[in-house]
Backbone as JSON, one array per atom type, in Angstrom:
{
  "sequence": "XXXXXXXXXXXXXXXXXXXXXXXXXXXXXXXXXXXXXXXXXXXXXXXXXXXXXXXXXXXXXXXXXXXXXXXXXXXXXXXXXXXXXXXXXXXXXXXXXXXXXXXXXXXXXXXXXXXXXXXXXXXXXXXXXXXXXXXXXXXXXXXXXXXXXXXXXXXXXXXXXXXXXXXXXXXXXXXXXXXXXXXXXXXXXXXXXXXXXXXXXXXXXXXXXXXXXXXXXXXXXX",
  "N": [[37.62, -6.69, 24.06], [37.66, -4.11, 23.04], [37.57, -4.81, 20.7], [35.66, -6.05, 19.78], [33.5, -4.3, 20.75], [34.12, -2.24, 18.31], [34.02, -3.2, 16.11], [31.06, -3.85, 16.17], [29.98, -1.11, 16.09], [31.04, -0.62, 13.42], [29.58, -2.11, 11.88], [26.97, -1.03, 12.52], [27.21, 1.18, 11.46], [27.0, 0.68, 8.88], [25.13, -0.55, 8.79], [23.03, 1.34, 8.81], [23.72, 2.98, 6.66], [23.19, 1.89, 4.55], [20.22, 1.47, 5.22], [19.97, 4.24, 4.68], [20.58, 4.41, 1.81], [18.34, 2.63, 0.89], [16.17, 4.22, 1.48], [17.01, 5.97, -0.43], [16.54, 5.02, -3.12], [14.06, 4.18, -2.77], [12.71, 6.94, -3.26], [14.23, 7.49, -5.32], [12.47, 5.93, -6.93], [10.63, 6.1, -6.69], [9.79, 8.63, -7.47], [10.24, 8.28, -10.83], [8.4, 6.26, -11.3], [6.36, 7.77, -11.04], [6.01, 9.68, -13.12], [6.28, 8.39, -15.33], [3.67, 6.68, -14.54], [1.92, 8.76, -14.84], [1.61, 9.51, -17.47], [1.38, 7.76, -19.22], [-0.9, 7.48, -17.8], [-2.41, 9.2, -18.36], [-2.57, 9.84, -21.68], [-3.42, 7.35, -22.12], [-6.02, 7.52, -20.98], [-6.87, 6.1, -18.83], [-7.57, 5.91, -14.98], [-7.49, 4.96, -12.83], [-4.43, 4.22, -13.61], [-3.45, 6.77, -13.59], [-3.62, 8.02, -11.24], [-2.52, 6.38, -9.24], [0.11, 7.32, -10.05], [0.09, 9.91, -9.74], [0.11, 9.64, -6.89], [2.25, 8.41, -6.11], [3.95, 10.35, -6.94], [3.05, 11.82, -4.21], [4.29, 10.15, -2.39], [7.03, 10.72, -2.38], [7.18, 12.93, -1.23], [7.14, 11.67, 1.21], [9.3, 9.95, 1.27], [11.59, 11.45, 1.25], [11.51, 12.61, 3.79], [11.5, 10.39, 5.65], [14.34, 9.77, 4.79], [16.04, 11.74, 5.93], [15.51, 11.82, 8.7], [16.48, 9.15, 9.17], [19.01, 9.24, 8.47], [19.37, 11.55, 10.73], [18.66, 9.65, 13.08], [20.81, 8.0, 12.58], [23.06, 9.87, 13.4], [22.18, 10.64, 15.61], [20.9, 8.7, 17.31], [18.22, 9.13, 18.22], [15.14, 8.49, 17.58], [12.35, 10.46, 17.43], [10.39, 11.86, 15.61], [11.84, 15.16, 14.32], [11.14, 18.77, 13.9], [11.13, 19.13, 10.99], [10.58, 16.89, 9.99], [8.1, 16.46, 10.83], [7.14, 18.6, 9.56], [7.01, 17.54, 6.99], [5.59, 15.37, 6.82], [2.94, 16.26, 7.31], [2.46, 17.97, 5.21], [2.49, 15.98, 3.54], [0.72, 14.4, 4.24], [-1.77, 16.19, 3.55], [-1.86, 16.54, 1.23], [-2.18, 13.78, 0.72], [-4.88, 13.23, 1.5], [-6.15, 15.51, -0.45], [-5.72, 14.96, -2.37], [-7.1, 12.16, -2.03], [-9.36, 12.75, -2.07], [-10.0, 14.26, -4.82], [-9.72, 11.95, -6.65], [-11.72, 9.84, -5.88], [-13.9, 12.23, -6.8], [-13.31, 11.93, -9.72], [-13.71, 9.25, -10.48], [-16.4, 8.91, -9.88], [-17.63, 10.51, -11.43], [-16.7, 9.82, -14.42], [-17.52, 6.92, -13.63], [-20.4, 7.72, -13.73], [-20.79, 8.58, -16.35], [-20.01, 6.52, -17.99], [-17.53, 5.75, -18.78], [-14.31, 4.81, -20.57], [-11.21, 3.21, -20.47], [-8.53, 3.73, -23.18], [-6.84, 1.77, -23.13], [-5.54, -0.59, -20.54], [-2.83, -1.59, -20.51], [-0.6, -0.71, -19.8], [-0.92, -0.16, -16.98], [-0.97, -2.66, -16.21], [1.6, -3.65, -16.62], [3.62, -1.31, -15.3], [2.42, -1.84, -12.61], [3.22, -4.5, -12.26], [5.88, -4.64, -12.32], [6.27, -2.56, -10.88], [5.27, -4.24, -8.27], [7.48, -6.05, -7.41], [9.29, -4.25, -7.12], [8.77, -2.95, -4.79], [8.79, -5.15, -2.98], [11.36, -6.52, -2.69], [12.03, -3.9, -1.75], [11.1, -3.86, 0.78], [11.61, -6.28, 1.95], [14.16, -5.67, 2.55], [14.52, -3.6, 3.95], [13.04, -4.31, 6.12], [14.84, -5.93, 7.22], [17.05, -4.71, 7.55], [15.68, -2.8, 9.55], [14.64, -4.62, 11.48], [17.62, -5.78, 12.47], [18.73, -2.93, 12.82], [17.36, -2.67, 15.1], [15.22, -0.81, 15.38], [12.4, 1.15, 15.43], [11.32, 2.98, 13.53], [12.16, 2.37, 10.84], [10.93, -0.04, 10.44], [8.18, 0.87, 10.78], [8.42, 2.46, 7.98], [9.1, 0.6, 6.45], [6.39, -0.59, 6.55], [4.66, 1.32, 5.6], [6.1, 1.12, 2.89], [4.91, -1.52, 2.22], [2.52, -0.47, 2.57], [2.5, 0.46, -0.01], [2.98, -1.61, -2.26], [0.27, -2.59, -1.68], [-1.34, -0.67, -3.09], [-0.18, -1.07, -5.59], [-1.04, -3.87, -6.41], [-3.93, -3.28, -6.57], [-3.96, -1.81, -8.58], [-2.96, -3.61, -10.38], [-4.75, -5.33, -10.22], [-7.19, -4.07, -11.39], [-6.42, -3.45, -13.84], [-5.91, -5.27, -15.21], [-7.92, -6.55, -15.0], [-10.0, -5.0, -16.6], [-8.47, -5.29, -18.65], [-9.55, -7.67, -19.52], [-11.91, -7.94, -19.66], [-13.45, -5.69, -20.16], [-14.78, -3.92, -19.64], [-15.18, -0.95, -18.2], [-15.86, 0.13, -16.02], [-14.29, -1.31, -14.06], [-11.42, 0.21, -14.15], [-12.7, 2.3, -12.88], [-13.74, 1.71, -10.54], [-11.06, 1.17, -9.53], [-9.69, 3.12, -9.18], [-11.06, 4.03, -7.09], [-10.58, 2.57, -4.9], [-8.02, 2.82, -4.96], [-8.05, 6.22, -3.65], [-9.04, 5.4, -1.74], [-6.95, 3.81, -0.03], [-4.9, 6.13, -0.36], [-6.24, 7.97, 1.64], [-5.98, 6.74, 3.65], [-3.17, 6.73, 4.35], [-3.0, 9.55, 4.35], [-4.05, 9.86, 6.56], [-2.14, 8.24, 8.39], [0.43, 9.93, 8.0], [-0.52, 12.38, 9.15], [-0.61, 11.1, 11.8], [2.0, 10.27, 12.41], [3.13, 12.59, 12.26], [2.84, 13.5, 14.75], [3.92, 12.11, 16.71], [3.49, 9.6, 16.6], [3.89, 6.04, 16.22], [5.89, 6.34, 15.4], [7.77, 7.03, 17.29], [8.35, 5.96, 20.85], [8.33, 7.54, 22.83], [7.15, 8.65, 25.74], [6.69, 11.39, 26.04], [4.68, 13.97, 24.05], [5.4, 15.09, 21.45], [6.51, 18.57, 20.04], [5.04, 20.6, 18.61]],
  "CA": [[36.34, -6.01, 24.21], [37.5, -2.96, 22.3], [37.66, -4.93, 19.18], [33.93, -6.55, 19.5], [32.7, -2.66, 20.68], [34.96, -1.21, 17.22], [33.23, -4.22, 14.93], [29.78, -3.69, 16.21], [30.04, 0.23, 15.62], [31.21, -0.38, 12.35], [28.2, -2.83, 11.52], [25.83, -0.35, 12.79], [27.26, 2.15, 10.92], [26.92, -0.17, 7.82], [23.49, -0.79, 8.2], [22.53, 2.82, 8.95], [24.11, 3.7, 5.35], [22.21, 0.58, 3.91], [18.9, 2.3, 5.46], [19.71, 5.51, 3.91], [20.59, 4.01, 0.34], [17.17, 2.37, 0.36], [15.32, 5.29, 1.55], [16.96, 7.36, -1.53], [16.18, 4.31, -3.92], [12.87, 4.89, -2.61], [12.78, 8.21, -3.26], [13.93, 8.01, -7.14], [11.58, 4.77, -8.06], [8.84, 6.6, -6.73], [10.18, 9.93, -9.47], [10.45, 7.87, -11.96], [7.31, 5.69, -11.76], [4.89, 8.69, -11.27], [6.25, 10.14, -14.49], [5.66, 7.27, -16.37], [2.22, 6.35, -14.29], [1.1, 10.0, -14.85], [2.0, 10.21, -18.33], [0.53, 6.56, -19.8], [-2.49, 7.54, -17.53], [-3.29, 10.41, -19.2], [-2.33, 9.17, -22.84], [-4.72, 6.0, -22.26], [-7.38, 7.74, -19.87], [-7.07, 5.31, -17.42], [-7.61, 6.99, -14.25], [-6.74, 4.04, -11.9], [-3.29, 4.87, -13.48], [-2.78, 8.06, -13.41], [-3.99, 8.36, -9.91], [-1.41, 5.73, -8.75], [1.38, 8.2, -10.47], [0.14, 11.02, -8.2], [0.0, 8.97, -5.25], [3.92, 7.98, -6.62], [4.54, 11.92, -6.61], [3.48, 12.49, -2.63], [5.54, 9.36, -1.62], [8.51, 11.25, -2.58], [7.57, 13.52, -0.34], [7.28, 11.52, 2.45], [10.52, 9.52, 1.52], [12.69, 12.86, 1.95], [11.06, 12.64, 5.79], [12.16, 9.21, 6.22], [15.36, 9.95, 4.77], [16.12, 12.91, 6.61], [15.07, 10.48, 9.51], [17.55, 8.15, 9.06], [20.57, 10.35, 8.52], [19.67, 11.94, 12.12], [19.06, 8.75, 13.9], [22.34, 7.75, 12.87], [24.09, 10.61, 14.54], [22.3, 10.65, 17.6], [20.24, 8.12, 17.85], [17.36, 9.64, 18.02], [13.96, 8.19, 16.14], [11.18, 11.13, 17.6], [10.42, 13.35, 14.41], [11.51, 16.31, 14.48], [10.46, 20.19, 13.15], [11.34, 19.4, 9.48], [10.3, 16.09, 9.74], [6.52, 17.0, 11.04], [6.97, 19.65, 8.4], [6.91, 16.91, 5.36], [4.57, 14.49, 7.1], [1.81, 16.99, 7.55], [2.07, 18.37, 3.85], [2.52, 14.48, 2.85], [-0.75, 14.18, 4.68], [-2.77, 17.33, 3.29], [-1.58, 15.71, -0.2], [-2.94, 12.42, 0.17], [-6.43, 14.04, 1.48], [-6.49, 16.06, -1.51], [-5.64, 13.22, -3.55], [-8.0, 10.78, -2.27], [-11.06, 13.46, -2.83], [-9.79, 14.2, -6.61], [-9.76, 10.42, -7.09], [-13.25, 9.49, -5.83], [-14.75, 12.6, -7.54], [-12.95, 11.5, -10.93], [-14.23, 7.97, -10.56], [-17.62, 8.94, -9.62], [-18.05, 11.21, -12.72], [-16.26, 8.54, -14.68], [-18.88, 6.35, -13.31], [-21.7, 8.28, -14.24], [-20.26, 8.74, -17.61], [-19.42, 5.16, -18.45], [-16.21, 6.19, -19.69], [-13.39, 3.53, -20.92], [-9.76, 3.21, -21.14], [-8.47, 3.2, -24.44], [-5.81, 0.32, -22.72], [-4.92, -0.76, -19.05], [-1.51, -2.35, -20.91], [0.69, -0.08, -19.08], [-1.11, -0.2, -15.86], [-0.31, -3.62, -15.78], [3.45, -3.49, -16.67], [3.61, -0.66, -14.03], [2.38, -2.38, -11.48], [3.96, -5.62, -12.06], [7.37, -3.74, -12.06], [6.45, -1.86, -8.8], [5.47, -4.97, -7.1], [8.31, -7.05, -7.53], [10.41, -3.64, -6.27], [8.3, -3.31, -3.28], [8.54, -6.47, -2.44], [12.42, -6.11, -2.67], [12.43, -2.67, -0.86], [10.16, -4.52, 1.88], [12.38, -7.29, 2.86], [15.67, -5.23, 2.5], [13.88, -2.33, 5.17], [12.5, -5.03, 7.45], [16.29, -6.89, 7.34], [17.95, -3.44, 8.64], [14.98, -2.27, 10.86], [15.26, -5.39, 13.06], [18.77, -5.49, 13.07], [19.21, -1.73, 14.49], [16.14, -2.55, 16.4], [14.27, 0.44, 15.04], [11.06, 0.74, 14.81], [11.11, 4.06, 12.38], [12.36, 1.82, 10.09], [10.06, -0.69, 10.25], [7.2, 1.78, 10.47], [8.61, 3.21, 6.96], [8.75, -0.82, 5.44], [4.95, -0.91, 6.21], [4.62, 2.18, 3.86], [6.51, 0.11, 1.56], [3.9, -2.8, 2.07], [1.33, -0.28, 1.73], [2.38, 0.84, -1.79], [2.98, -2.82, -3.07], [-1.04, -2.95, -1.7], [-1.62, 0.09, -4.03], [0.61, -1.94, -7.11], [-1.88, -4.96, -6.27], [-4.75, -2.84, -6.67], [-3.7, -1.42, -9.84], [-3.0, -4.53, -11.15], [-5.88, -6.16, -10.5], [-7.89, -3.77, -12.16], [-6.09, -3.04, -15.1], [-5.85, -6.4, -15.93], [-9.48, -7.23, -15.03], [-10.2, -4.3, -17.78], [-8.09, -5.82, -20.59], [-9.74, -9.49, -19.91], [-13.12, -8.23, -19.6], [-13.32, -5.03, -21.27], [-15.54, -3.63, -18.55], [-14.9, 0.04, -17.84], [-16.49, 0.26, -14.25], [-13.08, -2.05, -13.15], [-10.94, 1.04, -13.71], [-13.38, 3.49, -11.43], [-13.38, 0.72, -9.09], [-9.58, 0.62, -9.12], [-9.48, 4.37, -8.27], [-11.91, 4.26, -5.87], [-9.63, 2.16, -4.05], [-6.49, 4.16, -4.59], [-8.11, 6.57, -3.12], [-9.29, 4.71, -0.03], [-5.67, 4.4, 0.41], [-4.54, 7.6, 0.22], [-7.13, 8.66, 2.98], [-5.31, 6.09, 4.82], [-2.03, 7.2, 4.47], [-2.64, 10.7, 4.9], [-4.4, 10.12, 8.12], [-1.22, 7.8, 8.9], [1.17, 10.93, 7.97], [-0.65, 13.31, 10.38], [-0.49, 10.5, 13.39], [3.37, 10.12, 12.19], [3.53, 14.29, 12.99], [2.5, 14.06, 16.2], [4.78, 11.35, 16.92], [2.7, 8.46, 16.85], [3.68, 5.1, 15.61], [7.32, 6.54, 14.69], [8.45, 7.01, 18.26], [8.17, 5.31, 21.85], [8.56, 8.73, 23.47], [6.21, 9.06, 26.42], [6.09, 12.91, 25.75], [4.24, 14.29, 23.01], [6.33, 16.17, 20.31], [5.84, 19.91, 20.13], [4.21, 21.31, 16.76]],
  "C": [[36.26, -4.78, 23.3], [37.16, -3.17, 20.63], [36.22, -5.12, 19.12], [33.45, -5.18, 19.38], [33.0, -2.11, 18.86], [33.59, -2.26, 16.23], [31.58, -3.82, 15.12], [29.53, -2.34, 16.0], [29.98, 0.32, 14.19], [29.83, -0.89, 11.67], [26.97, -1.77, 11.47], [25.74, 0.78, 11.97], [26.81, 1.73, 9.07], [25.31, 0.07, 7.31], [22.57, 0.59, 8.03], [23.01, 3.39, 7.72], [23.31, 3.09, 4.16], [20.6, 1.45, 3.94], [18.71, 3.4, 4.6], [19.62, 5.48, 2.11], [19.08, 3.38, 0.12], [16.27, 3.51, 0.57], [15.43, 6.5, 0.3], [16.62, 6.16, -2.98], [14.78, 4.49, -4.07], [12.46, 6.28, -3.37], [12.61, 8.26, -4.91], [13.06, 6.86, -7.84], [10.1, 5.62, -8.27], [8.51, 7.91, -8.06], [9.37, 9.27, -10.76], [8.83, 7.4, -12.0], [6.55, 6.69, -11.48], [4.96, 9.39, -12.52], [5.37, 9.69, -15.48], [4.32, 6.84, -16.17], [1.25, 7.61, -15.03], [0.73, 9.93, -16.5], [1.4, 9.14, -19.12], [-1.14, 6.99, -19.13], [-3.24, 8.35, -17.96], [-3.63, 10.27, -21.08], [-3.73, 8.54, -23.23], [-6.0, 6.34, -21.67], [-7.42, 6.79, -19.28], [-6.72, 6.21, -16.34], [-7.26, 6.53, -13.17], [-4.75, 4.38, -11.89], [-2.69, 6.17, -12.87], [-3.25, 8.58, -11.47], [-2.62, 7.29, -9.11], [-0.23, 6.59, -9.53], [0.95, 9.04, -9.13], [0.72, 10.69, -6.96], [1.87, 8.64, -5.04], [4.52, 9.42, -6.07], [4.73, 11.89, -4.83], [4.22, 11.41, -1.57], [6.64, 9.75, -1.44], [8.59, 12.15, -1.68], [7.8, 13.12, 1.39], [8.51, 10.48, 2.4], [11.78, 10.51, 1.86], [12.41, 12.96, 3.47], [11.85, 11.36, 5.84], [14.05, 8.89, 5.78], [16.32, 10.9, 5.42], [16.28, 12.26, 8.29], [16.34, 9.78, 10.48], [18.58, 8.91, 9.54], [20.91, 10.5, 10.22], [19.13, 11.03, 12.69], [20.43, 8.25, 14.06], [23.08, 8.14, 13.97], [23.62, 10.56, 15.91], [21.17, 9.92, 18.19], [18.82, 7.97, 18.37], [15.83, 9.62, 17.37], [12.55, 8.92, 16.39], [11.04, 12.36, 16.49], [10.7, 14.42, 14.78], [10.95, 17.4, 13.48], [10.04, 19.65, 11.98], [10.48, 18.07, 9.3], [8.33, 15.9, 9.92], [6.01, 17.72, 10.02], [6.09, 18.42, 7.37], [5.9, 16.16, 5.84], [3.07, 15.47, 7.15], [1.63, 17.42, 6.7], [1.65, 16.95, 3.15], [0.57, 14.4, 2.71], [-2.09, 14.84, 3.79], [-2.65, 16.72, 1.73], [-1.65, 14.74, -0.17], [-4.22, 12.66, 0.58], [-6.52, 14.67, 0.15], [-6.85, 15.27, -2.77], [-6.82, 12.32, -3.55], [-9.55, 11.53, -2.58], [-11.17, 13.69, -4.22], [-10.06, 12.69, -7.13], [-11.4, 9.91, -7.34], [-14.32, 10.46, -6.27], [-14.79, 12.41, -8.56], [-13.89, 10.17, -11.21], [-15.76, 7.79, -10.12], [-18.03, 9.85, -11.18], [-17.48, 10.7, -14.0], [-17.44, 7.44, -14.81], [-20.26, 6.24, -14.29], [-21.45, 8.31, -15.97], [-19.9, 7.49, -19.05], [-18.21, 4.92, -19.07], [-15.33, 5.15, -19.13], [-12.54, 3.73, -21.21], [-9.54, 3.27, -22.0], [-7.29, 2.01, -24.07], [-5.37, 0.41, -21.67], [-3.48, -1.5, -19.5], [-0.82, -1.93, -19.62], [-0.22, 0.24, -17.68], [-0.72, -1.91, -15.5], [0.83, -4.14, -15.65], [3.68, -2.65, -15.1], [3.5, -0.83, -12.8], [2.76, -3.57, -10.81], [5.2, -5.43, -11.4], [7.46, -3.39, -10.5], [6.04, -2.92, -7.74], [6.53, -5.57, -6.47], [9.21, -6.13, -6.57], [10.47, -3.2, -5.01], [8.47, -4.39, -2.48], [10.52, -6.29, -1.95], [12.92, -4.93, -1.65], [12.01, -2.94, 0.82], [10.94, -5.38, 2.4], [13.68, -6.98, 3.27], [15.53, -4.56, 4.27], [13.69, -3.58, 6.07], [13.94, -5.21, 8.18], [17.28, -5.61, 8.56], [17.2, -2.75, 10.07], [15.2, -3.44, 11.93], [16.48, -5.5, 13.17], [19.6, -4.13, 13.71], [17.91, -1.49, 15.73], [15.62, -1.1, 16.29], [13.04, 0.33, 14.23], [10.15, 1.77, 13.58], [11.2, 3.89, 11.14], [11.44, 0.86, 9.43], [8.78, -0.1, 9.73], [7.79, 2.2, 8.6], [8.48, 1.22, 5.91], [7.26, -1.21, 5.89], [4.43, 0.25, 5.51], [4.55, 1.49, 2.78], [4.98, -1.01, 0.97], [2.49, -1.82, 1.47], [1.55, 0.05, 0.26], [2.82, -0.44, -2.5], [1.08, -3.03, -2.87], [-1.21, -2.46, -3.02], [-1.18, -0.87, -5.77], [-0.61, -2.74, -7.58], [-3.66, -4.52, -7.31], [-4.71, -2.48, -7.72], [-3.95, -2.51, -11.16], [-4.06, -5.13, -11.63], [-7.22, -5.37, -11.32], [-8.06, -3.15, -13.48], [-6.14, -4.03, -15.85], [-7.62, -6.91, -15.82], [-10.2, -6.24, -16.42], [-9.9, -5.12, -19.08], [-8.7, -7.22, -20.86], [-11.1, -9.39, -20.07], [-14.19, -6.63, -20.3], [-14.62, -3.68, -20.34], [-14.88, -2.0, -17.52], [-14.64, 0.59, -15.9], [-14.85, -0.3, -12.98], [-11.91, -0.83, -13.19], [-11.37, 2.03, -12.57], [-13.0, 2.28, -10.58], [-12.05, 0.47, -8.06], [-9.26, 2.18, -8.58], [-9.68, 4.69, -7.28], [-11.09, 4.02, -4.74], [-8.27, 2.66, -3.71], [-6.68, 4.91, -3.82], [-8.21, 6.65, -0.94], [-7.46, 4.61, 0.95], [-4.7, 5.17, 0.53], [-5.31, 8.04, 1.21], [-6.26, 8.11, 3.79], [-3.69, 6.68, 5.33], [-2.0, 8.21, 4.86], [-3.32, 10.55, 6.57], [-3.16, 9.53, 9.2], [0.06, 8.71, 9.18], [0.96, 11.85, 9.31], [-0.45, 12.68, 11.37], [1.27, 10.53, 13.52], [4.18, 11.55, 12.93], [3.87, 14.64, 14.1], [3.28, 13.13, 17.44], [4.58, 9.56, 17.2], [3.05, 7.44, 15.94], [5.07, 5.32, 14.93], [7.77, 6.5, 16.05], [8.15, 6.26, 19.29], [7.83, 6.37, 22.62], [7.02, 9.07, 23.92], [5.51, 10.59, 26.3], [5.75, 13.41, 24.69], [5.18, 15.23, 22.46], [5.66, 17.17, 20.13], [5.99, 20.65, 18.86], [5.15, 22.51, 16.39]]
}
């Protein structure tokens, strides 16, 4: 019995290191690709891009929460946010509100403007890339959340899913640009970025308050 207890400890401890290695993989794809999103989106004036970089930036901040997370579930088991962790989710939040109003005023004056990429190339590389690693980061996260039966985990691989949406979204309208040459399909593609940043940040603040990360009958104290 001591050996099964010792083996299943170790496992758990396994997967709980597994969790944390994807949550910091997380962490530097999202670096890296807002760099590169930010930095082609500004180049090319595509604004679908460069708005999916941003959106790259305040993931990072809410992967340091879910990494942070992790760590202290490990030790004690524990999956009701705490202080620090309310901390980052509630800035996360205030930074994807900000975000998604910069977006939809860009793409409305954009709009009005009729203004055109000089190339969605690298929005479509970009988003190819980030689907494939979402998709990857998505089945890894699911694999460990049901096997420590945590649902903080899970909750953090439908993040994931939402930023393979975001990829999707990118894609489809960077590439609908280069096939059809049709400006309006970048605003369009912002528009929608944005829509999902509203979402997210409103998902961050419910995350704060302990909603949809914990089970915990008692509300968490601000």
């Amino acid at each position: 019995m001591e050996t099964i207890a010792l083996n299943l400890s170790e496992e758990k401890a396994r997967l709980y290191r597994l969790a944390g290695g994807l949550a910091l993989i997380t962490i530097f794809y999202n670096i890296v690709e807002g760099i590169v999103s930010v930095s082609f989106g500004l180049d090319d004036e595509t604004y679908a891009l460069f708005g999916f970089g941003l959106d790259s930036f305040v993931e990072v901040i809410s992967g340091i929460g879910v990494w942070h997370m992790v760590r202290r579930a490990r030790q004690n088991n524990n999956v009701c946010p705490d202080r620090f962790e309310q901390q980052a989710l509630r800035v996360t939040g205030t930074a994807f509100y900000i975000l998604a109003a910069s977006l939809i005023v860009t793409a409305i004056i954009t709009l009005y403007q009729g203004h055109k990429p000089e190339t969605t190339l690298w929005g479509i590389i970009v988003s190819a890339i980030s689907i494939l690693t979402m998709w990857l980061l998505i089945h890894y996260k699911i694999k460990v959340g049901r096997s420590l039966n945590s649902s903080a985990i899970l909750a953090d691989a439908n993040c994931t899913k939402a930023c393979m949406y975001l990829s999707v979204i990118l894609f489809l309208s960077s590439a609908g640009y280069e096939l059809t040459g049709i400006g309006g399909l970048d605003s369009a593609g912002t528009i929608l970025i944005a829509g999902f940043s509203f979402r997210e940040g409103r998902e961050a603040f419910g995350k704060a308050k302990g909603e949809m990360v914990c089970s915990c009958k008692d509300s968490v104290s601000g």
